[in-house]
N, C-alpha and C positions, 0 to 999 in steps of 0.2 A: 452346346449341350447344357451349358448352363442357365442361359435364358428360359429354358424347358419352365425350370425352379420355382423363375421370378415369381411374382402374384401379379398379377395385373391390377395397376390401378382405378377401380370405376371412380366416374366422379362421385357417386356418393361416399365412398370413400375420401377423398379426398375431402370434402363438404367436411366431414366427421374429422376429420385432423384440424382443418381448420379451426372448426367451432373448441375442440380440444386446447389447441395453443393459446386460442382466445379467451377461452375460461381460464388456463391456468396463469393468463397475462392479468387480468382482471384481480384473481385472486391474490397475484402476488402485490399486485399494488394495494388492493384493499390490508392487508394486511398491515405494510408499510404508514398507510395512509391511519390507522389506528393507532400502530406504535406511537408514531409522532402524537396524535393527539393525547394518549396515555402517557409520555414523556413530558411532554409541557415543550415550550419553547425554549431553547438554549441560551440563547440569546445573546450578548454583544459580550459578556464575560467568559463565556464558553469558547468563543473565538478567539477573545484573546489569549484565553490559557494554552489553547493548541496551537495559535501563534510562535510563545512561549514553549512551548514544547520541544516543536518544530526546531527553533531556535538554539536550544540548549542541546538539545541532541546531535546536533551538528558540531557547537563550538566546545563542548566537554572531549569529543575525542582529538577533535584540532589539537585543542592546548595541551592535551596529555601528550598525543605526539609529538609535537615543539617541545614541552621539555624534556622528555626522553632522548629525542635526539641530541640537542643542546648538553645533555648530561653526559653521553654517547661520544660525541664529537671533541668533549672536553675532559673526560677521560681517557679516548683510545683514538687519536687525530689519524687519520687517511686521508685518501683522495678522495673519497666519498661523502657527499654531506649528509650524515644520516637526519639532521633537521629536517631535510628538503624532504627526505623518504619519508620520514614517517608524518610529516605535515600533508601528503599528498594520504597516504594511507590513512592517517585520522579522519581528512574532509571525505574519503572513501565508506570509511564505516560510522562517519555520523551521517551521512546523507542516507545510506542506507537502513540504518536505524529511526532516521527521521522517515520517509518512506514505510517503513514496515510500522509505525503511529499510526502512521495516517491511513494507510490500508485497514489498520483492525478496528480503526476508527468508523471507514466508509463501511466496513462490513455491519458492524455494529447499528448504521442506520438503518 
């Protein structure tokens, strides 16, 4: 009964979706293809800096968790190494803050 519903697709229809995705493929690169030239080129210091970015955002929450744990383990000793935890946990949320750069970065182009 629900087939009843459907619409039937004619090929002219279909033509017309076509040509739709095509133009809004078109557009989107046109677009894209502007920005850039209205941006200018980045160029080899731009890459570097998000190199650098990339970089720091990973080893700033490393270190903080190394010494945190270190502080941790030397304060309140168990069985536990909390260095090892939270060194796994810092490279955890600096990759992920490195990552979430670089996404708002790709979105931005």
């Amino acid at each position: 009964m629900a087939d009843k519903h459907k619409r039937r697709q004619t090929p002219e229809t279909g033509r017309q979706q076509v040509q739709q995705r095509f133009h809004r493929e078109v557009d989107k690169r046109e677009k894209r293809k502007l920005k850039a030239r209205r941006e200018g080129d980045r160029g080899v210091w731009f890459g570097f800096g998000m190199f650098g970015l990339v970089g720091w955002s990973v080893t700033i929450p490393t270190v903080a968790g190394i010494a945190l744990g270190v502080w941790i383990d030397a304060k309140w000793p168990s069985r536990f190494s909390w260095t090892l935890m939270l060194l796994v946990a810092g490279v955890g949320l600096g990759c992920f803050n490195a990552w979430r750069w670089v996404e708002k970065e790709r979105k931005e182009r």
